[in-house]
C-alpha positions in Angstrom: 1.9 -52.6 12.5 3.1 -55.7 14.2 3.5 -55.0 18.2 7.2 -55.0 19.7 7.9 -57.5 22.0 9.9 -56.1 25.4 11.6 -58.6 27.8 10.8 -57.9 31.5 12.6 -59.0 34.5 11.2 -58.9 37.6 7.9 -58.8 36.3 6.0 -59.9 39.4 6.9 -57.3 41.7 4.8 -53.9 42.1 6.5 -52.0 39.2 6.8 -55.3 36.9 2.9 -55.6 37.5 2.6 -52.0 36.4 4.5 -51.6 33.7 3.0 -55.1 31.8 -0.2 -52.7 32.5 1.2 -49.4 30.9 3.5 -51.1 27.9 0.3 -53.1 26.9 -1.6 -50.3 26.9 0.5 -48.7 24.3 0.1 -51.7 22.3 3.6 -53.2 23.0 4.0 -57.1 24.0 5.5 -58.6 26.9 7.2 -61.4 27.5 8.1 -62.0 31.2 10.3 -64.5 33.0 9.1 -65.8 36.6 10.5 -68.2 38.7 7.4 -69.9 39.3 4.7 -69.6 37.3 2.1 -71.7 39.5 2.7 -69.2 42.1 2.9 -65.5 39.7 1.3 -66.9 36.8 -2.2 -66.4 38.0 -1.1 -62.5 39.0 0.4 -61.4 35.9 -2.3 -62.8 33.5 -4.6 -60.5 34.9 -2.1 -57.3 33.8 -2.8 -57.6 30.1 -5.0 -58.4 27.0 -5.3 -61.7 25.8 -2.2 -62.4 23.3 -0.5 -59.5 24.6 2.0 -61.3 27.7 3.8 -64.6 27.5 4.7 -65.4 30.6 7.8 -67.5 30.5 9.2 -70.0 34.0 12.9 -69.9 34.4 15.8 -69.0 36.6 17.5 -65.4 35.9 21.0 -67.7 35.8 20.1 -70.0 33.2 22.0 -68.6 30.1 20.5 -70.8 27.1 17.2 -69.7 27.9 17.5 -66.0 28.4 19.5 -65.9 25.2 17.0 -67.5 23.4 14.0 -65.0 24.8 16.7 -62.4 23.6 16.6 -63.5 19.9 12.7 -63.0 19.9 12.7 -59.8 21.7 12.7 -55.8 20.4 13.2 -54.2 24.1 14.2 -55.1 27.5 13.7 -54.2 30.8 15.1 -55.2 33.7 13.8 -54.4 37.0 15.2 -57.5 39.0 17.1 -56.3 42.9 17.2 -57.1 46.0 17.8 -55.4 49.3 19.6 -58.2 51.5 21.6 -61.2 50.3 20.4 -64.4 50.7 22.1 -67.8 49.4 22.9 -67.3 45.4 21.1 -64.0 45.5 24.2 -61.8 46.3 24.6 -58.2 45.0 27.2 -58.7 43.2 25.4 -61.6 41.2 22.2 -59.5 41.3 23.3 -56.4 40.7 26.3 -56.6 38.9 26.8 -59.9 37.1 22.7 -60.2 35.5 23.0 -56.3 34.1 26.1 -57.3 32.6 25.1 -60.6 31.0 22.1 -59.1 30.1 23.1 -55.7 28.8 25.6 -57.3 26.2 22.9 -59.6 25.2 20.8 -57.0 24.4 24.1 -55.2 22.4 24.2 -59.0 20.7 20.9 -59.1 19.2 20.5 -55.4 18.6 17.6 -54.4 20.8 15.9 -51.2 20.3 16.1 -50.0 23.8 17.6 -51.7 27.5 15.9 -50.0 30.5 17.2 -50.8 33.9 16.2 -49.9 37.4 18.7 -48.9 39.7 18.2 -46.7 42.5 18.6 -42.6 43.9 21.2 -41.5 46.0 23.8 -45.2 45.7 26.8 -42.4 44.7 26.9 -40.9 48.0 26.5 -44.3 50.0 30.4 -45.0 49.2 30.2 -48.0 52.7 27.1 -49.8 51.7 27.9 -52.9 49.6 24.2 -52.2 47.9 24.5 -49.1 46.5 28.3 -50.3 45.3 26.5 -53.1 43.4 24.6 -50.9 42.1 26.4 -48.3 40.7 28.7 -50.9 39.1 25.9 -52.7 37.8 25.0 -49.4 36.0 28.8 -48.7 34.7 28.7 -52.5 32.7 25.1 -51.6 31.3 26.7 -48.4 30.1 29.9 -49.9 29.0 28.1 -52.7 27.3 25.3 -51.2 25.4 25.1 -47.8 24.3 20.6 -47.8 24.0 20.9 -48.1 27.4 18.6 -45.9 30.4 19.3 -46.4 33.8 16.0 -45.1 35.7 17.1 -44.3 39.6 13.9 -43.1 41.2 13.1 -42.8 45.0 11.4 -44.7 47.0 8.6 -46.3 44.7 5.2 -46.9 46.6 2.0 -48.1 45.7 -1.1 -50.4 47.6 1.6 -53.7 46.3 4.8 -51.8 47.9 6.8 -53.1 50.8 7.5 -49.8 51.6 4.2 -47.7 53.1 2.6 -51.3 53.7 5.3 -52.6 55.9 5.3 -49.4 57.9 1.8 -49.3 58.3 1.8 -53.0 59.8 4.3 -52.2 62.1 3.2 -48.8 63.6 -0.3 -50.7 64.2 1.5 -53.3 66.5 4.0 -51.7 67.8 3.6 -48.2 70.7 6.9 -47.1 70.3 8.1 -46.8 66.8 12.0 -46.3 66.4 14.2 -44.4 64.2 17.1 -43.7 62.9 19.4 -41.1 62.6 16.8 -38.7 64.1 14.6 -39.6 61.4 15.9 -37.0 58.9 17.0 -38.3 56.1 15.1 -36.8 53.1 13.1 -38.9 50.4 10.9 -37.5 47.3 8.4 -40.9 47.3 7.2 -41.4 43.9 4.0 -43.4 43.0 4.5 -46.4 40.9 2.3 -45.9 38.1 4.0 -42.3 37.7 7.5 -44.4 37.7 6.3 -47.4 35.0 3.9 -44.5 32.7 7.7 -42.9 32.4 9.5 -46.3 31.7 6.6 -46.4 28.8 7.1 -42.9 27.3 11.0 -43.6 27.4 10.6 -46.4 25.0 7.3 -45.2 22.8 9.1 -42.0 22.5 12.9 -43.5 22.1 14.1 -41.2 24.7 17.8 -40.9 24.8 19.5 -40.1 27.9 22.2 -42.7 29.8 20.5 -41.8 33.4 17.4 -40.5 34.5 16.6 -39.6 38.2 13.1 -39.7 39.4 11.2 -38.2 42.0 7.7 -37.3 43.7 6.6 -33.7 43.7 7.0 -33.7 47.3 10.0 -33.8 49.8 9.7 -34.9 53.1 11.9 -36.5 55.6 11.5 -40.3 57.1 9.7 -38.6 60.5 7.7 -36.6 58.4 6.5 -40.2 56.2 5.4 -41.5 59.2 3.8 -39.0 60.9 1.4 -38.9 57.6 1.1 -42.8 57.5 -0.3 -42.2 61.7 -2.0 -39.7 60.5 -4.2 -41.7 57.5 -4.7 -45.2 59.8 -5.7 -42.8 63.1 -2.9 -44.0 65.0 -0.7 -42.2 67.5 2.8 -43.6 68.3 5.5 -42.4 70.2 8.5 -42.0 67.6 11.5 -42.8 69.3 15.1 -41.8 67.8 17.5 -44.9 68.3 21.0 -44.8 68.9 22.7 -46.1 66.0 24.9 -48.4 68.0 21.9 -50.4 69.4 20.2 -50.2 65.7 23.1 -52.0 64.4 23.1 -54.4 67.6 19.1 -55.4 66.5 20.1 -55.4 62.9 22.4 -58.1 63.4 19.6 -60.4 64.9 17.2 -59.3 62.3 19.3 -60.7 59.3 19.3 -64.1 61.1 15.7 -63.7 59.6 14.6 -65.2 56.5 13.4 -61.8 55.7 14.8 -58.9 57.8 12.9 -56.1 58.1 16.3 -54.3 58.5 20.1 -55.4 57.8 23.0 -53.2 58.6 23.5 -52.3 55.4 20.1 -50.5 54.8 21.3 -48.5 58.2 23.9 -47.2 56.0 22.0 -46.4 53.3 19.9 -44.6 55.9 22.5 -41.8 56.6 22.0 -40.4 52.8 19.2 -38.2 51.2 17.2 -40.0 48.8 16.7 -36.7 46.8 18.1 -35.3 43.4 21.6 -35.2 42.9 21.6 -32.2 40.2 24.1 -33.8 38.6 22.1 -35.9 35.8 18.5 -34.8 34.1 15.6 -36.2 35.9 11.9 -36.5 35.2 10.6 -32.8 35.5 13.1 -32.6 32.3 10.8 -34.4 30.3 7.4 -34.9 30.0 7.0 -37.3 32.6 3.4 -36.8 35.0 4.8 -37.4 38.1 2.8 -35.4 40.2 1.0 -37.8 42.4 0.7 -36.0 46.4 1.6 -38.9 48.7 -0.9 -38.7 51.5 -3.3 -38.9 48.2 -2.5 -41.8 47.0 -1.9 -43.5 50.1 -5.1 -43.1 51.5 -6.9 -44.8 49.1 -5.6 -47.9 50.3 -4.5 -46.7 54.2 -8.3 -48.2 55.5 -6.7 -51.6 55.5 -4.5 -50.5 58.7 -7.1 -48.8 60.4 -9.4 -50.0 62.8 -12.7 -50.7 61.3 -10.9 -52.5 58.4 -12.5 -51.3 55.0 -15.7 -50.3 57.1 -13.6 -47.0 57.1 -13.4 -46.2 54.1 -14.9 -42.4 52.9 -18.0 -43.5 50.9 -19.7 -41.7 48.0 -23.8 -41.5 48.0 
């Protein structure tokens, strides 16, 4: 039987990377658009069998050329986001404007299946302009194309994550870590190849149901994430709660960056749980193996903070 050929956007991040792994695997093509293929190219050939990914350069605006890849493909995925704006790359042209070209695209040629990646807990975060973008994103996918799933997990980590990575750089530099909002606000991290094995059975087994939340099997507050992350590089910090006027003062300096580790927009997205909703069926309705333990996963690649390096890692005789 001839393979089907899924569309992926956003390819070259740490779930893109994954799922080319997972969807070849299950003998299903790929065909992925980069930006620049000199500088991903060499990457994602290494995520799948020869013959298996075409790996297409191009811009995410140019029409001609995405509808064209549309009239060849049998799925599509899209995965593309972002988490501050910068130059073209607003939410609204991100978020909102791609899923909706995209989406009635994929209602134009008749795909099989249209995944998209949104995110957990953007209903409650009614004042940040992120989790706006996103929800409306979702409601033109919908709108536009019926074969439609929109995947909101948690926080997504993995050894290629800028999540468990970035905090593990900065609580080796830095003595006094700070917080926000006391550090409670709730997460359910969920490991990436969990997240992209579940994007695969969605489309292998044509499973129909408009939005999908997805979580780890473990729920633990932003204190408790990095007290585990100390924990795995042997680092003790002092984990200082900062007042939320003086976050947003520091914010504002950090989005003069080219890439801010924090905009004021993430601090509202901070005040929310990043938990179920129980309002739409998630993965333990299915049957979706989620049930990587976090501190497990992470410390397979956590030696690369400590100390000695990868001299620390736990060897095997």
């Amino acid at each position: 039987m001839k393979p089907k050929n899924c569309l992926i956007f956003g390819a070259s991040g740490q779930i893109g990377r994954n799922l080319i792994r997972s969807l070849t695997k299950n003998n299903i093509k790929v065909t992925a658009l980069t930006r620049n293929i000199h500088q991903k190219g060499y990457i994602l050939k290494t995520q799948a069998n020869p013959g298996y990914l075409e790996i297409v350069e191009g811009s995410i605006f140019d029409y001609e050329l995405i509808k064209k890849l549309f009239s060849k493909a049998d799925l599509c995925v899209n995965l593309v986001g972002i988490l501050f704006e910068k130059g073209k790359n607003t939410f609204t042209n991100i978020h909102v404007e791609f899923p909706k070209m995209i989406s009635k695209l994929a209602s134009t040629y008749q795909l099989e299946k249209f995944v998209h990646l949104s995110a957990l807990g953007i209903e409650s975060a009614e004042d940040s302009i992120y989790a706006q973008s996103k929800l409306n994103g979702e409601k033109e996918i919908l709108n536009n194309f019926k074969k439609s799933v929109v995947v909101r997990p948690s926080i997504v980590y993995s050894v290629n994550d800028n999540f468990t990575t970035q905090l593990m750089t900065l609580l080796g530099l830095l003595p006094i870590f700070p917080i926000y909002y006391n550090g409670k606000t709730k997460f359910r991290p969920i490991h990436c190849s969990d997240l992209t094995n579940s994007i695969t059975k969605i489309i292998t087994d044509d499973i129909r149901e408009n939005i999908i939340e997805f979580v780890g099997p473990e729920e633990m507050s932003f204190k408790d994430i990095l007290e585990k992350l100390l924990n795995l590089i042997g680092k003790k910090r002092l984990l200082l709660p900062m007042p939320i006027s003086l976050a947003r003062a520091s914010a504002h300096i950090f989005e003069l960056l080219p890439r801010p580790p924090i905009t004021n927009d993430q601090l509202k997205l901070l005040k929310y749980d990043n938990i179920l909703s129980g309002k739409y069926k998630n993965n333990n309705d299915f049957d979706f193996n989620c049930s990587s333990r976090f501190e497990d996963e992470v410390n397979k690649y956590s030696y690369m903070w400590k100390n000695e390096g990868e001299y620390s890692k736990k060897r095997i005789n």
